[in-house]
C-alpha positions in Angstrom: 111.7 88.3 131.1 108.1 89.2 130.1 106.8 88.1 126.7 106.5 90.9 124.7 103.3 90.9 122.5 102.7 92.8 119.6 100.4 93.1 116.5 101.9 94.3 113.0 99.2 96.5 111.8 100.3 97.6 109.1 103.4 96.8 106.7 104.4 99.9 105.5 108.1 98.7 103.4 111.3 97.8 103.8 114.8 99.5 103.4 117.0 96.6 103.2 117.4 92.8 103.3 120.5 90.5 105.2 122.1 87.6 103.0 120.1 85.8 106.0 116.8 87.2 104.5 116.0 89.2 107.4 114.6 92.4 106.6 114.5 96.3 108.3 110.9 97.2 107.7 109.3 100.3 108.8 105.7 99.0 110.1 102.6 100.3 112.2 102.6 98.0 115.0 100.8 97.7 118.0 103.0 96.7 121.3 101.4 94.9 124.3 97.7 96.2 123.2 98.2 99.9 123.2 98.3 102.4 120.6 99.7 101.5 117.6 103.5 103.0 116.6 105.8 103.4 113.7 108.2 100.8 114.2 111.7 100.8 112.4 113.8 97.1 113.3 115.1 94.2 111.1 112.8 91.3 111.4 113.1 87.7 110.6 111.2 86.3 107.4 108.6 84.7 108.9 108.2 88.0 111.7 108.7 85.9 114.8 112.4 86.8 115.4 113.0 90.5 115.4 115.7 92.6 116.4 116.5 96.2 118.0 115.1 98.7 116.7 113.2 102.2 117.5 109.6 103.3 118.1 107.9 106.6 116.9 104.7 108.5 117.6 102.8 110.2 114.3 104.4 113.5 115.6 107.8 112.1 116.1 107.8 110.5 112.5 106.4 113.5 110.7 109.5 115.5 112.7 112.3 113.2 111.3 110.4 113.4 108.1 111.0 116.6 107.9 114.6 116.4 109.1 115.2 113.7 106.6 113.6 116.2 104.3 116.3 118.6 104.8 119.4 116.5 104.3 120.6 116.2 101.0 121.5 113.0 100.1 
């Protein structure tokens, strides 16, 4: 299997944290050197380790933003 390599741009928060201390994080994050992506996956501490987790244009975000936007919670 390939290495995958990827830049965390930007660090935009986190939704929750494991009792391991591994944490899903919604960040901007570059993938193999092309355009940066909203990134939504639980990562290790130290942001080597990560796990599965989805990718998201600008549009496609701003389109669940406003589905989020919808649900009442």
């Amino acid at each position: 299997m390939a290495d995958i390599k990827f830049e965390i741009k930007s660090e935009i928060g986190y939704i929750s944290e494991s009792p391991k201390g591994w944490k899903k994080e919604l960040n901007l994050i570059s993938w193999n050197d092309k355009e940066p992506k909203y990134d939504l996956r639980d990562w290790s501490p130290d942001h080597q380790k990560m796990g599965k987790g989805v990718t998201l244009t600008r549009e496609e975000l701003k389109n669940l933003k406003e589905i989020l936007n919808q649900i009442e919670l």
